[in-house]
C-alpha positions in Angstrom: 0.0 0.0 0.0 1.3 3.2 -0.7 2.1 5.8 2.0 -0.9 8.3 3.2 -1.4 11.3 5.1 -4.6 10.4 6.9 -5.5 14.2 7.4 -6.2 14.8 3.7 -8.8 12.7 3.6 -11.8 14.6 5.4 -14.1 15.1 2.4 -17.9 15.3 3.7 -20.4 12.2 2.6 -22.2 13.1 -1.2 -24.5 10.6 -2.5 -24.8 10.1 -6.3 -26.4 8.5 -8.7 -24.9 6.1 -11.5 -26.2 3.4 -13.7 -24.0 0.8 -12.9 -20.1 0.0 -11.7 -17.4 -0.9 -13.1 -14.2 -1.7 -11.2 -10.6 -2.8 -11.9 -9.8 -6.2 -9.9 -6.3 -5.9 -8.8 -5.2 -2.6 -6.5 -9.5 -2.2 -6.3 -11.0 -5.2 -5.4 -7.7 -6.9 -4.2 -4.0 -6.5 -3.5 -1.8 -9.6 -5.3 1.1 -7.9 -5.9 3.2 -10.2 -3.6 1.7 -13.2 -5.4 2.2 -11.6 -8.7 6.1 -11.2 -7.8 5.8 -14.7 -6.7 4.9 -16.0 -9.9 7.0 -13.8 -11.7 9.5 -15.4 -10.2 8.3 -19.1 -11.1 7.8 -17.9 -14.9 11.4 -16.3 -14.8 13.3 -19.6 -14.1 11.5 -21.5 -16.4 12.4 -19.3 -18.8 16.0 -18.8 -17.7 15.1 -14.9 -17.9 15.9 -13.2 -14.5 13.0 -11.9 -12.9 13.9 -8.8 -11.9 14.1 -7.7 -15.3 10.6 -9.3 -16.3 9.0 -7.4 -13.1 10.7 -4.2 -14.6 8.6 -5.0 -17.6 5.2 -6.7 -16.9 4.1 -3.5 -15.0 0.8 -2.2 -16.8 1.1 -5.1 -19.8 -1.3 -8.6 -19.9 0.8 -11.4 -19.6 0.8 -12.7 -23.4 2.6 -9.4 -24.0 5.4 -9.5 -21.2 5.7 -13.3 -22.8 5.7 -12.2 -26.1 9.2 -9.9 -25.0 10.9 -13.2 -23.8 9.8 -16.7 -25.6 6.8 -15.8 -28.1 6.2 -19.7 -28.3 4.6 -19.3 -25.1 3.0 -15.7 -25.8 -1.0 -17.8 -26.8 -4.1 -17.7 -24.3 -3.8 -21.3 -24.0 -0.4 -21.2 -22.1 -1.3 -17.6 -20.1 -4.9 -18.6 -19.0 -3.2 -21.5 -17.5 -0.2 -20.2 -15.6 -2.6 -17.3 -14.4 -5.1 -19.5 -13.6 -2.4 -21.3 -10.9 -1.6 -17.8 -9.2 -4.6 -18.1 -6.4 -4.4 -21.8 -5.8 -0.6 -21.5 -5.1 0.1 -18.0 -3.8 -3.2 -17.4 -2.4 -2.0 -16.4 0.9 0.1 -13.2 -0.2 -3.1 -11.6 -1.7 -4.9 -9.0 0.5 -8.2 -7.8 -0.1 -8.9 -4.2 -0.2 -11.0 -2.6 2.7 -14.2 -2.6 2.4 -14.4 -4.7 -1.3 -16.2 -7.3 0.4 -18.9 -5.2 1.9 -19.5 -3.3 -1.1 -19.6 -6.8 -3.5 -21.4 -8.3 -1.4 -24.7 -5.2 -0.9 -24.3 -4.8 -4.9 -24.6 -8.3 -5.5 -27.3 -8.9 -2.6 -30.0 -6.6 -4.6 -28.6 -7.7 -7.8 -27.7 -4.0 -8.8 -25.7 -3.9 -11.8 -22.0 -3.8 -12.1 -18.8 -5.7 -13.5 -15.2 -6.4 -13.1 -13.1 -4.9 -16.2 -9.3 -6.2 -15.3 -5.8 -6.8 -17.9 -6.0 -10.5 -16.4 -7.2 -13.9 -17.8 -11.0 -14.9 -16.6 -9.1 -17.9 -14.3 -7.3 -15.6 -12.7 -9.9 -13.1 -11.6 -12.7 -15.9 -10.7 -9.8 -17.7 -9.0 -9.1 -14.7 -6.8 -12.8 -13.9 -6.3 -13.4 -18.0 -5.4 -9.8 -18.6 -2.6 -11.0 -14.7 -1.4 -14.7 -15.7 -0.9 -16.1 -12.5 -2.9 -19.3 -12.0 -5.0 -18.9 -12.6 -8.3 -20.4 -10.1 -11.2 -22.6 -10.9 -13.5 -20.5 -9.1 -16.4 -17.1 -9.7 -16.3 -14.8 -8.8 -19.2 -11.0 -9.8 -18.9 -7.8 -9.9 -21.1 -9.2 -12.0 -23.6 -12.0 -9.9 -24.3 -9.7 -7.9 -26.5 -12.7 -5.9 -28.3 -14.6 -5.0 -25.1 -13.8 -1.6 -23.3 -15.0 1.5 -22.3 -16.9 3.9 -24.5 -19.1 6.8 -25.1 -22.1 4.8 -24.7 -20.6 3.9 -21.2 -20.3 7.2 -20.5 -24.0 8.4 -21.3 -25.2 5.5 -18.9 -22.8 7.6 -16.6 -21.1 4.6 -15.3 -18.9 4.9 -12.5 -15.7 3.5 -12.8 -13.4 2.4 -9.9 -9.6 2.4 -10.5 -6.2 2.4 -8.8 -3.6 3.0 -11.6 -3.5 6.2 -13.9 -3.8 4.4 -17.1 -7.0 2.8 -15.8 -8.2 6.6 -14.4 -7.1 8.4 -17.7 -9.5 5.5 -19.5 -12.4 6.1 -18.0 -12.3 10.0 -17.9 -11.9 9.2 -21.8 -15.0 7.2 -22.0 -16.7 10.5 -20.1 -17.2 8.0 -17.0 -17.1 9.8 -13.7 -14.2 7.7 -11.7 -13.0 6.7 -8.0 -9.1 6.9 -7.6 -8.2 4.7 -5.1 -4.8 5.2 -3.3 -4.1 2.2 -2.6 -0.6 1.4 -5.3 0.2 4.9 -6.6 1.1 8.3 -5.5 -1.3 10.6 -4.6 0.2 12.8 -7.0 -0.1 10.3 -10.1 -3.8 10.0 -9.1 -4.7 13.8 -8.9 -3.0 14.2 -12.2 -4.8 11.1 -14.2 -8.1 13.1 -13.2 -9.9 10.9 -11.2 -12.9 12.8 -10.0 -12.6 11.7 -6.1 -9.8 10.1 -4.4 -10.0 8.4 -1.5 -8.3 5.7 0.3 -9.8 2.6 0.1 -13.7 1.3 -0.7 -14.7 1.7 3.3 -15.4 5.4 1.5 -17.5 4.2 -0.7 -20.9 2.4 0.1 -24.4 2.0 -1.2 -27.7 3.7 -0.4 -30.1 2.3 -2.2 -31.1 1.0 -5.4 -33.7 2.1 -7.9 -34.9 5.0 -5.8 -37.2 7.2 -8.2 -35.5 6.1 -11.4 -35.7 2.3 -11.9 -32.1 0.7 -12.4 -30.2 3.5 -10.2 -27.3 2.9 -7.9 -27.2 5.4 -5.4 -23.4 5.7 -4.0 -22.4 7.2 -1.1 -18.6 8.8 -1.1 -17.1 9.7 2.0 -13.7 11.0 3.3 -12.3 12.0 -0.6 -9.5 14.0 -0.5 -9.3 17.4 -0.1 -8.0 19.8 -2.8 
């Protein structure tokens, strides 16, 4: 987790309304990035690459491209869906989840409101996370194979709200004209504020929901608390 200063974040509650979530799996929902070394690690042997020097390059790529950079033989979905798919079942106890994913899966899924995971990583790897973690599942789940699936304008006039750790997946969303959660939970402060995220807060304990189809049918409403102050 990246260093805080609690003070800053003092932002009264709003409440909100949105048509749906969608949230980024790892630094949102959960924290593998000790498994993810872990693997790396595996991976980097077999290969006879040293590791260090695939972790220096995997940051912010899928898999079958940081592959692709070192043995291209092995650079398929056949091959990456199934290493990926090993990462919970063997390092499952170096992932953390974030605070307050479960609670916030768990009342979306309970009144079967709609909203999605949209993550760089193979579909084993994110149901196998969400299945050793014990966390609701979506309904709508697009992953690294879905290579023609992402966020755009029509996203945007359902005013979807996005959730997102990393600046790349911030900068994506404000591009589809999605309002969008910065967590700072794996990058700077700094990086965050400049991507454009349109709250930051720490973790999802800020983030909660009211209710569900209150006057409009098919509305989330989302309460944010304790967002950064400017």
């Amino acid at each position: 987790m990246v260093g805080r200063v609690e003070s800053a974040f003092t932002g009264a509650a709003e409440t909100h309304t949105f048509s749906g979530i969608l949230f980024d799996m790892d630094g949102t929902i959960i924290d593998s990035t000790d498994a993810i070394t872990k693997h790396w690690h595996k991976i980097g042997k077999e290969l006879g690459v040293d590791p260090s020097v695939i972790l220096e390059t995997s940051h912010g790529r899928r898999s079958i491209e940081t592959l692709a950079l070192y043995d291209e033989s092995k650079a398929n979905w056949d091959y990456v869906s199934h290493i990926e798919g090993l990462i919970p079942r063997e390092y499952g106890a170096d992932a953390v989840e974030i605070p307050g994913a479960r609670s916030l899966l768990a009342s979306l899924d309970q009144i079967r409101a709609p909203w999605a995971i949209v993550t760089s990583g193979t579909r084993p790897l994110c149901t196998g996370w969400l299945d050793v973690m014990g966390l609701s599942h979506p309904q709508n789940l697009v992953v690294a194979e879905d290579v023609s699936v992402g966020l755009t304008a029509e996203n945007a006039r359902a005013k979807v709200l996005v959730i997102e750790d990393s600046p790349a997946g911030i900068l994506a969303g404000k591009a589809a004209g999605c309002p969008v959660i910065g967590l700072a939970t794996t990058h700077s402060i700094e990086r965050i504020r400049a991507s454009g995220a349109d709250w930051i807060v720490q973790d999802l304990q800020s983030v909660t929901l009211v209710s569900h189809g209150t006057g409009v049918p098919g509305q989330i409403q989302i309460e944010i608390r304790n967002a950064l102050q400017p």
